[in-house]
C-alpha positions in Angstrom: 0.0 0.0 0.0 2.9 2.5 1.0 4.4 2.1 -2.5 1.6 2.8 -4.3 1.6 6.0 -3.1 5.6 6.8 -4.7 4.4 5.2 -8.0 3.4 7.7 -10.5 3.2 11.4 -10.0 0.1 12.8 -10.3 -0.3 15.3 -12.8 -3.2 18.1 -14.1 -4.6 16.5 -17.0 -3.7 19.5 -19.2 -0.5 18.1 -18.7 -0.7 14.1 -19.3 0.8 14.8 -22.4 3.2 16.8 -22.6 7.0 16.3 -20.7 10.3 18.4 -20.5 11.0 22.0 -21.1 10.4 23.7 -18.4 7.6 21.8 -16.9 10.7 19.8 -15.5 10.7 22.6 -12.7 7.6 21.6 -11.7 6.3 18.6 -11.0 4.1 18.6 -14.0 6.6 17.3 -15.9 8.9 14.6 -14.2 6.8 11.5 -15.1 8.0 9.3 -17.9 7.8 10.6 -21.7 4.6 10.1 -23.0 4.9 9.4 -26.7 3.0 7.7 -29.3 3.7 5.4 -32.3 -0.1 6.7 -33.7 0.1 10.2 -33.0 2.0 12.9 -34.0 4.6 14.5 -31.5 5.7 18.4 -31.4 9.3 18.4 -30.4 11.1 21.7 -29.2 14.7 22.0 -28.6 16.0 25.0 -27.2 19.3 26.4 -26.8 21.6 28.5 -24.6 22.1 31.4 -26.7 25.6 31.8 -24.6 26.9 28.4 -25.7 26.2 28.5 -29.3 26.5 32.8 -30.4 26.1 32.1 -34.1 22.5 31.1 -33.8 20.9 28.0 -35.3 20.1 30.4 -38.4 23.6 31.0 -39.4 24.1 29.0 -42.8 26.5 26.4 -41.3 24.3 25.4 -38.6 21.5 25.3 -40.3 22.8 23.4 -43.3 24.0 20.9 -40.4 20.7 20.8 -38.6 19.1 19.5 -41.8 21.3 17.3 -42.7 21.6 15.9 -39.0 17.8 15.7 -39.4 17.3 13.7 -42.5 20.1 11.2 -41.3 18.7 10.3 -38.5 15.3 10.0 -39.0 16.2 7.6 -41.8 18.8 5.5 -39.2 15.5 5.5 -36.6 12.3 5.6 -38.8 11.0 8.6 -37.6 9.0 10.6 -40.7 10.2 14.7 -40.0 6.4 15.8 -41.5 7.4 19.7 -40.8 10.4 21.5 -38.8 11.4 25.0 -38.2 14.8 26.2 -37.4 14.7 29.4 -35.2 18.0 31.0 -34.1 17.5 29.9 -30.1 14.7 27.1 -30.9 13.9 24.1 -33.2 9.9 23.1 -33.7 10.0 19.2 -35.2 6.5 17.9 -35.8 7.7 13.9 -35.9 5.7 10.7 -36.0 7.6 7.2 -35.2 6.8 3.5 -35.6 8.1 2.4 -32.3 8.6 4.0 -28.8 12.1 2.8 -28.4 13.1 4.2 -31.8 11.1 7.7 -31.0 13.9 7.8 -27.4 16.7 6.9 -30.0 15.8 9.2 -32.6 15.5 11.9 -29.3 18.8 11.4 -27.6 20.6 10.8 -30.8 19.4 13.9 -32.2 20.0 16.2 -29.3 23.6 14.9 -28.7 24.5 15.2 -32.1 23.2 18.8 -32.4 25.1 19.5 -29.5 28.4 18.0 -30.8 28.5 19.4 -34.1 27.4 22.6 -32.9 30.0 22.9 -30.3 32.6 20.7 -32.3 33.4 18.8 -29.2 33.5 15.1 -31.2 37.0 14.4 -29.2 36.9 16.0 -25.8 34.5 17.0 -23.0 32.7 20.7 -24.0 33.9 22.9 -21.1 32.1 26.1 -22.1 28.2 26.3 -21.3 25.5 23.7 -22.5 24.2 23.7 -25.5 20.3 22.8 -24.1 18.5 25.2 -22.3 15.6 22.5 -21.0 15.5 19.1 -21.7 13.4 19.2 -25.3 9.7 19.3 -24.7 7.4 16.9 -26.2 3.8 17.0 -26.8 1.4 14.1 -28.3 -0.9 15.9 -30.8 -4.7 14.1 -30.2 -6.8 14.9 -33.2 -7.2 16.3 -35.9 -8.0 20.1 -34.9 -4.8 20.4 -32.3 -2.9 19.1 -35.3 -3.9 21.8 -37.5 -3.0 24.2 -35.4 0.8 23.1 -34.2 1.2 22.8 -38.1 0.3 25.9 -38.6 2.2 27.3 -35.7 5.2 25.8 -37.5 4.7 27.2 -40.9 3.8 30.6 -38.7 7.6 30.5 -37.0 9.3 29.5 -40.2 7.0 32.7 -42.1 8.6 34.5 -38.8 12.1 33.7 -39.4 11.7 34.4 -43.4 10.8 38.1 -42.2 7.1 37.9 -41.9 6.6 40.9 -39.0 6.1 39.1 -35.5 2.6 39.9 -34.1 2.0 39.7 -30.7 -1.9 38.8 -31.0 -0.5 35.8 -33.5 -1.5 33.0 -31.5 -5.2 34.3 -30.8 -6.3 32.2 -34.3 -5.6 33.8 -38.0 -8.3 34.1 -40.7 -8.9 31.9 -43.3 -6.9 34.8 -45.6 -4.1 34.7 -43.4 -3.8 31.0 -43.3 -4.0 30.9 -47.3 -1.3 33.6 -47.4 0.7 31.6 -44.9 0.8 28.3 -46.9 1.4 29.8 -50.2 
């Protein structure tokens, strides 16, 4: 009876799906990974702007990014559907076959990015890290949350093309604003 009571943390059911960034202050986030080989999953990754001061925009990183992306997600059968490179932030909208290839395809990924970025292949980094958080994930259930994390995507990648950054953005776009988004 006592250790039932240590077994799973119990967390706001806004929450049950989601894990990392920093709901890992809280206890919101500290319960195992939830992730899904049916549902989509919206990955962020975000950096320490002090450990890599080029940005994840610069052309090298962001040739490297892609080409880190496509690799592995080939290597673990994970299908990249959209991403978006932001200088301090990655959005990844993934969907994987198996659990354990999803946690591969995760740790690979974020050590990678963080060894090519900081060229530390052959010896310990001793500057800052590279992560901010640990990368948050969220399982995308339905069809209408989809919709809307892909079109927050396409909206930061508009964003980082020079589209002007609104501060009312997330309050829902017209249907106009969505056809000029995805054209």
């Amino acid at each position: 009876m006592k250790q039932q009571t240590f077994s799973q943390l119990n967390t706001h059911w806004r929450f049950r799906y989601c894990h990392g960034g920093t709901l890992r202050r809280s206890s919101k986030g500290r319960g195992a990974r939830p992730l899904s080989s049916k549902d989509p999953i919206h990955l962020v990754f975000k950096i320490n702007k002090a450990a890599v001061r080029s940005g994840l925009r610069s052309p090298r990183s962001f040739n490297l990014l892609r080409v880190l992306l496509k690799k592995y997600s080939r290597k673990f059968f994970v299908r990249v559907e959209q991403f978006s490179i932001q200088t301090d932030h990655i959005h990844l909208l993934v969907r994987g076959s198996r659990r354990s290839s999803m946690q591969s395809f995760l740790r690979v990924v974020a050590g990678q990015f963080a060894q090519c970025l900081t060229d530390t292949f052959h010896q310990k980094n001793e500057g800052e890290k590279v992560w901010k958080h640990r990368p948050f994930s969220r399982v995308i259930k339905g069809y209408k949350p989809y919709r809307i994390v892909r079109d927050y995507i396409q909206l930061n990648e508009a964003e980082a093309w020079g589209r002007p950054y609104s501060k009312t953005r997330l309050r829902g776009l017209s249907e106009e604003q969505l056809r000029e988004l995805w054209a």
